[in-house]
KOLMAR-787655 format. One record per residue (C-alpha): residue in one letter; x, y, z. Coordinates in pm, 1 decimal. Last residue first. Example, Ala and Ser with C-alpha at 12.3 -4.5 7.8 and 13.67 -1.06 7.14 Angstrom:
BEGIN
["S"; [1367.0; -106.0; 714.0]] ["A"; [1230.0; -450.0; 780.0]] 
// end
This chain:
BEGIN
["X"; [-3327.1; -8077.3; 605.2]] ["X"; [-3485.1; -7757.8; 625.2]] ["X"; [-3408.9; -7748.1; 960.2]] ["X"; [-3005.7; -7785.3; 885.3]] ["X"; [-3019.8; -7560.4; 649.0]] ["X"; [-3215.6; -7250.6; 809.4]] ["X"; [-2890.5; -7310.8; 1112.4]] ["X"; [-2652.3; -7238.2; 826.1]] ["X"; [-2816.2; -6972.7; 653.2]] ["X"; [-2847.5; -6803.0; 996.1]] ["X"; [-2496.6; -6855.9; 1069.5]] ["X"; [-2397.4; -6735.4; 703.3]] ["X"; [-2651.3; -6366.7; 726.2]] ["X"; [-2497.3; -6319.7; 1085.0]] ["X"; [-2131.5; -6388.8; 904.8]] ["X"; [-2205.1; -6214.9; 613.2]] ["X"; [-2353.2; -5896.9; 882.7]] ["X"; [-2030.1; -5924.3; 1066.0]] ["X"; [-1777.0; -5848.9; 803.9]] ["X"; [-2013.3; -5616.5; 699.5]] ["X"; [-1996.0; -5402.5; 998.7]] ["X"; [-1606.7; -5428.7; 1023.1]] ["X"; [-1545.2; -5363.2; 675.5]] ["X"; [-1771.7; -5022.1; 716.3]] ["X"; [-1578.5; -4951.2; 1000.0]] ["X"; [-1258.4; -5000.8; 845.2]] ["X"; [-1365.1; -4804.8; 519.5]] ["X"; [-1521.3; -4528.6; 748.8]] ["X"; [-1188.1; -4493.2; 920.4]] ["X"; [-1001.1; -4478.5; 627.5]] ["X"; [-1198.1; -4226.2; 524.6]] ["X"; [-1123.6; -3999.1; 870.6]] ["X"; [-798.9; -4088.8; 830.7]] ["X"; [-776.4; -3960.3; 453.9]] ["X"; [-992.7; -3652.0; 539.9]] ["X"; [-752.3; -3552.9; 821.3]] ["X"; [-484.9; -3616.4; 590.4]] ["X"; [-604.7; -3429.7; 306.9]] ["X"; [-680.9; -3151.3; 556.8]] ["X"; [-332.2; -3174.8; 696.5]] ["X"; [-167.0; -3169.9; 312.2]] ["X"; [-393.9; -2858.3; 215.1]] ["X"; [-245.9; -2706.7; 503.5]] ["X"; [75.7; -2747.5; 457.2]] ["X"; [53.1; -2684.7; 37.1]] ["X"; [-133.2; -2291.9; 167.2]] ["X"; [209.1; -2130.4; 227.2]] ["X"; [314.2; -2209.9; -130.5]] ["X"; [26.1; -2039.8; -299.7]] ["X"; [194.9; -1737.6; -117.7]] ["X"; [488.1; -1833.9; -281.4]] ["X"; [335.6; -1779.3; -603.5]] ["X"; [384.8; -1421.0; -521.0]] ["X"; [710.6; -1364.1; -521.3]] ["X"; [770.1; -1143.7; -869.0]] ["X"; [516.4; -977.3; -794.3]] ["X"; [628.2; -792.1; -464.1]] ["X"; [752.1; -489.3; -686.3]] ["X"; [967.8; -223.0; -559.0]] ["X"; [882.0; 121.5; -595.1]] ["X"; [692.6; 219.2; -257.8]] ["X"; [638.8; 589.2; -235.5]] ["X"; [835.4; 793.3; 9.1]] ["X"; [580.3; 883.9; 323.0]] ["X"; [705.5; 598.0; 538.4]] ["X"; [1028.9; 666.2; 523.9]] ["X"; [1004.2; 1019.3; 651.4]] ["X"; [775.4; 875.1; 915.2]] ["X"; [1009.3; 631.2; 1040.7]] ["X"; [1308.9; 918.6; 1001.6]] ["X"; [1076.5; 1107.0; 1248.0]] ["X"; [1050.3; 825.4; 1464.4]] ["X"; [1439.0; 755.3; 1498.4]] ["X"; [1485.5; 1121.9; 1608.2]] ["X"; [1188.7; 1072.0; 1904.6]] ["X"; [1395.0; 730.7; 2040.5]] ["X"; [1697.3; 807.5; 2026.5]] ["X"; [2013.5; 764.8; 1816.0]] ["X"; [2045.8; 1104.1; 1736.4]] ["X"; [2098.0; 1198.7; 2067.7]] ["X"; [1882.7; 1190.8; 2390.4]] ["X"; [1898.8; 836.8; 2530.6]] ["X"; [2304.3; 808.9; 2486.2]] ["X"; [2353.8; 1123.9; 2684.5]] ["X"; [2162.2; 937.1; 2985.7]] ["X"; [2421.9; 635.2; 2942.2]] ["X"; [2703.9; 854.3; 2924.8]] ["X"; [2662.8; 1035.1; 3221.3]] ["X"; [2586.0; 740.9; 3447.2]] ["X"; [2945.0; 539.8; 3337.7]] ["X"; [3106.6; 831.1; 3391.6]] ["X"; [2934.0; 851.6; 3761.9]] ["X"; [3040.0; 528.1; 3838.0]] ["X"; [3389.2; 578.2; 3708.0]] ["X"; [3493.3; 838.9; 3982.0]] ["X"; [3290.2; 634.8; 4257.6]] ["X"; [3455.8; 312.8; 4149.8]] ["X"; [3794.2; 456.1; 4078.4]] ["X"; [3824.1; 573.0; 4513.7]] ["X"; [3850.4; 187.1; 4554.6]] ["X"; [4203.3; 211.6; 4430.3]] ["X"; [4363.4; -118.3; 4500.9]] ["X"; [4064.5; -351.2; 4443.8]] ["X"; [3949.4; -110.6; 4177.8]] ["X"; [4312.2; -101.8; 4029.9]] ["X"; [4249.3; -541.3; 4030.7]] ["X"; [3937.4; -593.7; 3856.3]] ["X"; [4090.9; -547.1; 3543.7]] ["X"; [4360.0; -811.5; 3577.8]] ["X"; [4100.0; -1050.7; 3709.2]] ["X"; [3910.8; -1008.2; 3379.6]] ["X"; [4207.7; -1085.6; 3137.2]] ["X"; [4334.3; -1390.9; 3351.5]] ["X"; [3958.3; -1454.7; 3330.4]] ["X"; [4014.6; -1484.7; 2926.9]] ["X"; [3709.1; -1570.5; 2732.2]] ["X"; [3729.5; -1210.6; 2570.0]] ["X"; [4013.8; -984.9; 2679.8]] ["X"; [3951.8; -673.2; 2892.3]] ["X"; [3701.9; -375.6; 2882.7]] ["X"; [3754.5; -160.0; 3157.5]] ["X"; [3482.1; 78.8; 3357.5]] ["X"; [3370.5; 440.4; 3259.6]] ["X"; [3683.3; 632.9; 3238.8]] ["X"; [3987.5; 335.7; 3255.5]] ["X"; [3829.8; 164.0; 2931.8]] ["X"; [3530.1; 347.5; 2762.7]] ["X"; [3209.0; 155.5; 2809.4]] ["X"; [2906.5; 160.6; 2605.8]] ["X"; [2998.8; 132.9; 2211.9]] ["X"; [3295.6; -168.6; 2399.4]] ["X"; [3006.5; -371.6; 2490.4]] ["X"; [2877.4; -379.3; 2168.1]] ["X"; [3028.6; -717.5; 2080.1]] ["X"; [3380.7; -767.6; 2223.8]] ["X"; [3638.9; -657.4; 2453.5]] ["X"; [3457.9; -820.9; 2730.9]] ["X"; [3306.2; -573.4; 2988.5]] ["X"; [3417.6; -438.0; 3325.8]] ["X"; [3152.0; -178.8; 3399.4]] ["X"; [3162.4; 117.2; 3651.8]] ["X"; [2829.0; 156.0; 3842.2]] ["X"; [2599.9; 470.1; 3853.1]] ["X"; [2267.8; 320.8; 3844.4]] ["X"; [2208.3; 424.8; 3473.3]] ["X"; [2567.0; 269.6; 3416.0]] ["X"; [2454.0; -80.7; 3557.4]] ["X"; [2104.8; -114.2; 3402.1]] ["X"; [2291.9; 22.5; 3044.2]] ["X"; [2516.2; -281.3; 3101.4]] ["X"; [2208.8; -479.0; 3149.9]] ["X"; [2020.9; -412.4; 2858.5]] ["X"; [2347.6; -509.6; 2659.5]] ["X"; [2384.1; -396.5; 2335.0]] ["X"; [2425.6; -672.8; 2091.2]] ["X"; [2654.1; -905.9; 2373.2]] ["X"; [2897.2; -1099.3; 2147.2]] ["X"; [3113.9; -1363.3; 2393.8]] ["X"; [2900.7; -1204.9; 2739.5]] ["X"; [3132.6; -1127.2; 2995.0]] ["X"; [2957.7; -805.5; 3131.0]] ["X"; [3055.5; -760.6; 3468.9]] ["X"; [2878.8; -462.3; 3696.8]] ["X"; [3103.3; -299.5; 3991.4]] ["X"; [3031.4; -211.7; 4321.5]] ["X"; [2697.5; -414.9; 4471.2]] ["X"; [2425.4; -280.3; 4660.8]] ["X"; [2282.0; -108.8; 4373.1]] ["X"; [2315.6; -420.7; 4161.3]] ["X"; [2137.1; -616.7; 4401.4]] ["X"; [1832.3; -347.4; 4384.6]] ["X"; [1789.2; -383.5; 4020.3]] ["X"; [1769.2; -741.5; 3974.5]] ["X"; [1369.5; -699.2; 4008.1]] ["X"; [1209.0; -1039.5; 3850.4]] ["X"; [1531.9; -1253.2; 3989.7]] ["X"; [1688.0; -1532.4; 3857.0]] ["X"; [1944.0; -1774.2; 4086.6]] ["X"; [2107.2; -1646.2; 4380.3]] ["X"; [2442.8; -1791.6; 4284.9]] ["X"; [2665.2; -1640.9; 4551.6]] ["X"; [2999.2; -1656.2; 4472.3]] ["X"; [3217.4; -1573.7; 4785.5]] ["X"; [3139.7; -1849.7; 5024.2]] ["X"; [3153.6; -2131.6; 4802.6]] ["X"; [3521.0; -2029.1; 4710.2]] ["X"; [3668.4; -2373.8; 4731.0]] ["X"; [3917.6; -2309.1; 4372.4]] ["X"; [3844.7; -2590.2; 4219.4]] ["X"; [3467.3; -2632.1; 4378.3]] ["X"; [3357.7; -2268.9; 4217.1]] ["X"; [3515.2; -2361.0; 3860.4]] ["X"; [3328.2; -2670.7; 3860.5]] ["X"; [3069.8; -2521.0; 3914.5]] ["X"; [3101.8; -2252.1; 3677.8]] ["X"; [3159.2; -2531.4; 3411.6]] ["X"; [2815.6; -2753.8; 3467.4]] ["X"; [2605.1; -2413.5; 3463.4]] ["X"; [2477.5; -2478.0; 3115.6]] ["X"; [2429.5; -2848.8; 3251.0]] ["X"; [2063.0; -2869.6; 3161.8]] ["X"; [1922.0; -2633.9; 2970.2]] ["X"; [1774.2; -2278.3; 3014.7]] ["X"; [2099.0; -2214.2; 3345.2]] ["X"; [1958.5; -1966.1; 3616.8]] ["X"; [2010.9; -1607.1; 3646.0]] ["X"; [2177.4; -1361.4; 3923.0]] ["X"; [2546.8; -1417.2; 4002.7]] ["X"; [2691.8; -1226.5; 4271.7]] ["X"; [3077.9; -1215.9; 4334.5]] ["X"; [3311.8; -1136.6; 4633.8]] ["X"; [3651.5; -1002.4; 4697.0]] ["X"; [3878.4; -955.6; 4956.9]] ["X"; [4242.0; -1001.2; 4799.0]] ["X"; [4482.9; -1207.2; 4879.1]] ["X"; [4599.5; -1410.0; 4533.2]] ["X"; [4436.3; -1629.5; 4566.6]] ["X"; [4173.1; -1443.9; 4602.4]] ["X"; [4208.6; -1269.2; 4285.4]] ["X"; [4238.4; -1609.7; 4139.2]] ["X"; [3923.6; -1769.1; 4274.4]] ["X"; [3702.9; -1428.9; 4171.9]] ["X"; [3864.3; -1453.3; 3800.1]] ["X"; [3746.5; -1784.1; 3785.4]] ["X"; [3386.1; -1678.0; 3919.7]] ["X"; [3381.3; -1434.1; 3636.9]] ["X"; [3512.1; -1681.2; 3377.6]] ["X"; [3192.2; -1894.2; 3455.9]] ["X"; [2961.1; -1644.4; 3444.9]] ["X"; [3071.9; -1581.8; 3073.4]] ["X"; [2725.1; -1549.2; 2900.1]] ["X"; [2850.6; -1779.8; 2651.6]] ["X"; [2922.5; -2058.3; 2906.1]] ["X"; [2576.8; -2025.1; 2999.3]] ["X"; [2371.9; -1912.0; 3318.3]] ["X"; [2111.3; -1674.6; 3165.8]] ["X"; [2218.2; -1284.6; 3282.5]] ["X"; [2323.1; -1071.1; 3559.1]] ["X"; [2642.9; -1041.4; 3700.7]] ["X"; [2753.0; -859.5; 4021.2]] ["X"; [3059.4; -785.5; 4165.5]] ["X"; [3148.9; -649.2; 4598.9]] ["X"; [3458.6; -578.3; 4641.2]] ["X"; [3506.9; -714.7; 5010.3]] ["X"; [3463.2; -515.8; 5302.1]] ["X"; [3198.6; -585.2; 5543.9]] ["X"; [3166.0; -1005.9; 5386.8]] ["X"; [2913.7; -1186.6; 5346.1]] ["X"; [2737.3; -1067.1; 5026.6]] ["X"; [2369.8; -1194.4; 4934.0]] ["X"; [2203.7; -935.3; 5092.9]] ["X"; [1896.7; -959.0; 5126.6]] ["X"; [1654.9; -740.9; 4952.7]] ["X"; [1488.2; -412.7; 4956.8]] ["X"; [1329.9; -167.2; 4681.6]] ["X"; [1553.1; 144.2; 4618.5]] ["X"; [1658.8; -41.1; 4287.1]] ["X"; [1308.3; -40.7; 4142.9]] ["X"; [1286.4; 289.1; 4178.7]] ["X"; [1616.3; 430.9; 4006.6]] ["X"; [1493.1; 184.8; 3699.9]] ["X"; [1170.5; 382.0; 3714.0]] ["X"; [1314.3; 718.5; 3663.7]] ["X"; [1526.9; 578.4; 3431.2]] ["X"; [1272.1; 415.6; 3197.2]] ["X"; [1527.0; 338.8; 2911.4]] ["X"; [1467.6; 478.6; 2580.0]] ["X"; [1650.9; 212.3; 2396.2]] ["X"; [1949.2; 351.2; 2177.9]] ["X"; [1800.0; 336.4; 1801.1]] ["X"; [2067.1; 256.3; 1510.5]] ["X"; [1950.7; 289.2; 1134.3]] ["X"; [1964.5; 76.4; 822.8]] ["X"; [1805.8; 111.4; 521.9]] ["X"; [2091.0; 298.2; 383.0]] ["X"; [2360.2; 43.7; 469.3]] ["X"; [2180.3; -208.2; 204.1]] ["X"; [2147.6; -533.1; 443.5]] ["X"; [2426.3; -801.1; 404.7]] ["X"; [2715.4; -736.1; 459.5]] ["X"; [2499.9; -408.5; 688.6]] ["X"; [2453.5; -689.1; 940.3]] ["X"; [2778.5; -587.2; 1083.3]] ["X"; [2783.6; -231.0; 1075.8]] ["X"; [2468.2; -166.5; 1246.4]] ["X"; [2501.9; -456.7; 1506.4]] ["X"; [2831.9; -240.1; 1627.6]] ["X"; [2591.2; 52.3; 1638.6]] ["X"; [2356.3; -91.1; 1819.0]] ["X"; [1984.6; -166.7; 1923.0]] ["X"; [1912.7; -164.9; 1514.3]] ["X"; [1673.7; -49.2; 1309.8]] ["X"; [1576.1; -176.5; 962.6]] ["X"; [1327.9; 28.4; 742.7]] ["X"; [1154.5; -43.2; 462.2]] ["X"; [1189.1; -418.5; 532.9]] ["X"; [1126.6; -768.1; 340.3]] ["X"; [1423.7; -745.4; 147.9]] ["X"; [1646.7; -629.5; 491.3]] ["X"; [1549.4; -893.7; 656.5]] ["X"; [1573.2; -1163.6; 362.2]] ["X"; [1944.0; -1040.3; 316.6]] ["X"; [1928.7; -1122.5; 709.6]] ["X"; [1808.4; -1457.0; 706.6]] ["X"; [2030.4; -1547.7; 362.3]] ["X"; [2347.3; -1417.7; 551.4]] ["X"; [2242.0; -1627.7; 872.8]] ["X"; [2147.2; -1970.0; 698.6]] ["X"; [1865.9; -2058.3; 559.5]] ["X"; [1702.5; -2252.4; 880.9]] ["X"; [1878.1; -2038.4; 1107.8]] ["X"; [2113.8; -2183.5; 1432.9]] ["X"; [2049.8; -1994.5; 1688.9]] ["X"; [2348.4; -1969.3; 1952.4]] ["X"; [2217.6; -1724.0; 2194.5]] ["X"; [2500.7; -1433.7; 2049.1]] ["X"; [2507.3; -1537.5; 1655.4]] ["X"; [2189.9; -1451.4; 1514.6]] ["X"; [2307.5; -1076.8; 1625.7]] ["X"; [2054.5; -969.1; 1835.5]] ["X"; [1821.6; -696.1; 1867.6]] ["X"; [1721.9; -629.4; 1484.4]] ["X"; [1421.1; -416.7; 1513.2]] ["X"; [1217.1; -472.4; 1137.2]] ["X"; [1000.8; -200.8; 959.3]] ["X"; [727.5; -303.8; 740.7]] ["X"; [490.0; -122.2; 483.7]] ["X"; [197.9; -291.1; 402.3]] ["X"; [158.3; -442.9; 32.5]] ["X"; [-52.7; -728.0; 184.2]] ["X"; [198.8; -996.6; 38.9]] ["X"; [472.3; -840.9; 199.4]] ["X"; [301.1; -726.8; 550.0]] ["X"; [234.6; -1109.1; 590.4]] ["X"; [611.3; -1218.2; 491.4]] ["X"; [682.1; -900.4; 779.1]] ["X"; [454.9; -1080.9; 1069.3]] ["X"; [609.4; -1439.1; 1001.4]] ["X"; [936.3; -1335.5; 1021.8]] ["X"; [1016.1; -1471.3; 1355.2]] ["X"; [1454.0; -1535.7; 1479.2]] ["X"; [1458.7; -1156.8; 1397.2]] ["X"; [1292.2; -1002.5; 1624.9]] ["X"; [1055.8; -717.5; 1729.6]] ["X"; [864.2; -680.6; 1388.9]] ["X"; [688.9; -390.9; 1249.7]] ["X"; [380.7; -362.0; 1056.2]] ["X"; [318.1; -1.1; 936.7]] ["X"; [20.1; 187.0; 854.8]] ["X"; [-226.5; -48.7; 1042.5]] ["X"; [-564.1; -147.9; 882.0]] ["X"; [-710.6; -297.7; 1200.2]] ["X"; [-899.9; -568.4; 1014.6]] ["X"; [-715.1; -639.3; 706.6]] ["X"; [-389.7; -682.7; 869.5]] ["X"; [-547.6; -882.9; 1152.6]] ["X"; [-656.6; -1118.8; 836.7]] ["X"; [-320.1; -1102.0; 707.6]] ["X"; [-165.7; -1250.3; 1070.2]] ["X"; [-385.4; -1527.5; 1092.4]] ["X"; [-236.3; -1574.9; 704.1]] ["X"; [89.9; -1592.7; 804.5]] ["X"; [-17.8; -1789.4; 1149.3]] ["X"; [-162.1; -2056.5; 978.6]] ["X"; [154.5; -2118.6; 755.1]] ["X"; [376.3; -2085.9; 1073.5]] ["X"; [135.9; -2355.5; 1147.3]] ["X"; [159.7; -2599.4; 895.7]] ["X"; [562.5; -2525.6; 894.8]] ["X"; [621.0; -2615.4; 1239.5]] ["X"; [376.3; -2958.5; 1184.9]] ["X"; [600.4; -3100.3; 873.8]] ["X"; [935.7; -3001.5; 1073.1]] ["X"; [832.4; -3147.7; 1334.5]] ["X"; [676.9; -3499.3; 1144.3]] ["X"; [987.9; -3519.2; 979.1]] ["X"; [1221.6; -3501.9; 1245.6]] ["X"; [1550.1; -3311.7; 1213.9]] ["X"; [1459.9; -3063.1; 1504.6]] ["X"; [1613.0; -2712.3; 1563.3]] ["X"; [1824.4; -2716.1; 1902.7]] ["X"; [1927.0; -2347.7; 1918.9]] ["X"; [1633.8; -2258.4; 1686.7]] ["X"; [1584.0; -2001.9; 1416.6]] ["X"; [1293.3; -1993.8; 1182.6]] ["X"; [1052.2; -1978.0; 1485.2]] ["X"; [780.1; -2100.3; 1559.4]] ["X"; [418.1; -1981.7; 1584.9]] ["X"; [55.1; -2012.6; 1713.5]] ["X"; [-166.1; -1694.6; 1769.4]] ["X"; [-202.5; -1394.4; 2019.8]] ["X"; [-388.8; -1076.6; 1960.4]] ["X"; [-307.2; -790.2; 2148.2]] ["X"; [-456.5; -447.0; 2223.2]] ["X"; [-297.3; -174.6; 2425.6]] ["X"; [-475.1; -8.7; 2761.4]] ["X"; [-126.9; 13.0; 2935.5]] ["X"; [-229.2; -276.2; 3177.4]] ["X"; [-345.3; -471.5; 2860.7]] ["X"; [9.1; -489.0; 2782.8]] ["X"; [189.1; -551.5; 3047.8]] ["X"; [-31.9; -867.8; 3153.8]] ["X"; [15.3; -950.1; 2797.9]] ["X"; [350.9; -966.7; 2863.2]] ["X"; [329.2; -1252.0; 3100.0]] ["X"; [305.6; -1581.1; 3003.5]] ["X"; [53.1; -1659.2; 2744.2]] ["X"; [111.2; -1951.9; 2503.7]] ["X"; [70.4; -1832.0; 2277.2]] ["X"; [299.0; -1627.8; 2083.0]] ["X"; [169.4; -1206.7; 2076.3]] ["X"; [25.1; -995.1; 1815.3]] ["X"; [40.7; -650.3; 1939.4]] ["X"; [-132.1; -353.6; 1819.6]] ["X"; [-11.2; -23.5; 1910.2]] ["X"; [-176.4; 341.1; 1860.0]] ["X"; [180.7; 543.2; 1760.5]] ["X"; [271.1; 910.4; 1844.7]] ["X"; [75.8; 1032.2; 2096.6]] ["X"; [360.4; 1138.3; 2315.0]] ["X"; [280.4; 892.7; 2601.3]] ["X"; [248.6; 648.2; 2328.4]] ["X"; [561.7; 660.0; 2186.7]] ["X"; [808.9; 675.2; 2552.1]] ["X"; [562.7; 338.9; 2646.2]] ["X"; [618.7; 195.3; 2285.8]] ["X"; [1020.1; 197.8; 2371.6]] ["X"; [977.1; 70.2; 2682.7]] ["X"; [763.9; -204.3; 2607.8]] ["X"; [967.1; -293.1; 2369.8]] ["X"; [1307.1; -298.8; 2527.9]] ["X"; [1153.2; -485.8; 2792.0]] ["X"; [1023.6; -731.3; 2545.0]] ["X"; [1337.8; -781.8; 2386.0]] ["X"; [1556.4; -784.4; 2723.9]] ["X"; [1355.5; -1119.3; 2777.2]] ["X"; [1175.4; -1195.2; 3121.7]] ["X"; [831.0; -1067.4; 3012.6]] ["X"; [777.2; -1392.5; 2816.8]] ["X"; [529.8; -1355.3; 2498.3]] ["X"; [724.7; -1451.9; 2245.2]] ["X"; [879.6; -1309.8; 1924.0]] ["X"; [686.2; -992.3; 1927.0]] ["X"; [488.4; -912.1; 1613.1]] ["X"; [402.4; -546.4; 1634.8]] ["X"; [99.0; -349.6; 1432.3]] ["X"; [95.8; 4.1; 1408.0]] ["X"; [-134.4; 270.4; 1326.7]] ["X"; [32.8; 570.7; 1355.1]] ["X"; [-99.6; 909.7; 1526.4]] ["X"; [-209.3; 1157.6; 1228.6]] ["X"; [-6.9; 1265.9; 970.5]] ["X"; [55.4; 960.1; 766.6]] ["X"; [-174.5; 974.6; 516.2]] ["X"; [-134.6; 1345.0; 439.1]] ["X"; [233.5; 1244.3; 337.5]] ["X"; [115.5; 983.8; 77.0]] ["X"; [107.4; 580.5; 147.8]] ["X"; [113.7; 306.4; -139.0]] ["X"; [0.0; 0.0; 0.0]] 
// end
């Protein structure tokens, strides 16, 4: 659908495919954070569509007076993606469904834009494709940080991406240039997540327990899903050799392991070196916020972190940040001013940076409030939130040139699944007849035989 500049003048009309419907994920917050900052300005009139089953974020959602409509879907990216058939077979039937669930809440609400919150789900932007609705696409990860493996492969996923999108925004300037090998650079923008900070600063008054024992100890936190690419296990080594090597010094973990054995190496890490007592794993927490403000440093050890919702968490709360050398991690934190970055997968690496805040514990108030400075400068430049909607409107009000024909007959395609379940479901329910029908006159012959039989015999 062709849209004009009068079109798009009033409050937008926007439909949202989120990827799940946990409140847990840093997508979802990011979302609802960035549509809460929209709507209180009047700018956009959301409509969510939502994976069943329900969990939590629709709670969010109706709270804030937004619609939602949830449906059935998978994902074309998995970490574990099946082989079977039959999966594969069922998967497809009702990504299918959901395509075309998806069109018919198209027709109905008659958004401008259709926008998608992830990229491991495209089923919301192959719907805006056939319908001719514009669609806009918020890449938050980088297909390579939770270990998704993608059905076409990552270059094809994103090329597809950036096909499908008029507009792709990133959380990060490091995820900017990198899917840009594969995305045309001018489609591509970078939005810094307008962050709640007000509320943040709240949440971390509330009160908890302590999970530090000791008065004085440098006191760590890190916050995310227990797995080896998360890094909490090179944390806790860099814990065991610090105190080694004498120094008071304690870490908190918050999260749990998804799979079983994602925590195997951290504790094994915790039993070699006997330090039970000064890495807490507290497991995951709803409200992290208040154990990072009574803690003295943030880690981020993540192998290829695509922003980092939690390093922002740890700067808005005025804590210095010692982050891996790697993803965007480095876009937040300047080493020696607003934390230290040191060597990816290398504890050696980590302890080493940990140590001037050990010796000098004057750096952590001096960094702190870099750290706190830059995030809040981040949130009002051109990478936030208002600037990034008026180059969505811009966008939106140049005329569409490209062609969808020449893809069509793949929405014929979409249907084969479901034509192949109703054949099937027709086919059993046939077969069933035929077996029935067998059955039945299987016993009438031999009612009709007996009888026949018996008639004989008196006849005679």
């Amino acid at each position: 659908m062709a849209l004009n500049k009068k079109h798009i003048q009033h409050t937008l009309k926007v439909l949202v495919l989120s990827h799940s419907s946990e409140l847990s994920g840093g997508a979802e917050r990011s979302m609802l954070d960035l549509f809460d900052e929209w709507t209180s300005k009047g700018l956009v009139e959301p409509h969510f569509i939502l994976r069943k089953p329900l969990v939590g974020l629709e709670k969010e959602i109706s709270k804030r007076g937004w619609h939602y409509t949830s449906i059935h879907y998978t994902n074309w990216a998995q970490r574990n993606p099946t082989k079977r058939k039959d999966s594969i077979f069922l998967n497809t039937k009702v990504n299918s469904r959901a395509i075309f669930d998806i069109e018919k809440i198209i027709d109905k609400i008659s958004p401008d834009v259709v926008m998608t919150n992830t990229i491991i789900s495209p089923w919301a932007a192959l719907a805006a494709y056939y319908k001719k609705i514009p669609h806009i696409w918020f890449v938050r990860e980088l297909g390579t940080d939770h270990g998704h493996v993608f059905e076409i492969g990552r270059k094809e996923t994103f090329s597809d991406i950036g096909t499908l999108s008029k507009m792709v925004i990133t959380n990060s300037k490091m995820v900017e240039k990198d899917i840009s090998q594969f995305i045309d650079a001018d489609k591509i923008t970078t939005l810094y997540n307008p962050f709640k900070t007000d509320k943040i600063k709240e949440l971390s008054a509330k009160s908890v327990k302590s999970p530090f024992i000791y008065k004085d100890s440098l006191k760590l936190v890190i916050i995310g899903r227990i797995s080896d690419s998360k890094g909490q296990d090179k944390a806790a080594d860099a814990v065991g050799r610090l105190i080694n090597m004498g120094y008071d010094v304690e870490l908190c973990i918050i999260g749990s392991p998804s799979l079983k054995d994602d925590d195997a190496s951290l504790k094994r890490i915790i039993a070699r070196y006997n330090i039970h007592d000064r890495v807490h794993i507290i497991g995951h927490k709803n409200n992290p916020l208040p154990y990072i403000s009574i803690s003295d440093i943030g880690v981020m050890a993540s192998k290829a972190e695509a922003f980092g919702r939690v390093t922002f968490e740890y700067m808005i709360l005025g804590k210095p940040v010692i982050g891996s050398r790697s993803g965007a991690t480095p876009e937040l934190i300047k080493h020696n001013y607003s934390g230290r970055l040191f060597e990816l997968g290398d504890s050696k690496s980590l302890a080493k940076n940990i140590e001037p805040y050990l010796k000098d514990k004057k750096l952590i108030s001096r960094h702190g409030k870099n750290a706190k400075l830059k995030a809040e400068n981040m949130m009002v430049g051109e990478n936030s939130a208002n600037k990034v909607f008026k180059k969505i409107k811009k966008i939106l009000n140049i005329q569409n040139e490209a062609s969808s024909d020449v893809i069509n007959l793949t929405h014929r395609w979409l249907e084969y699944p479901l034509l192949a379940q109703d054949f099937m479901d027709e086919y059993n329910q046939l077969s069933l007849k035929k077996v029935l029908y067998r059955k039945a006159r299987a016993r009438v012959k031999y009612i009709y035989v007996g009888l026949n039989g018996r008639l004989g015999k008196w006849k005679k």
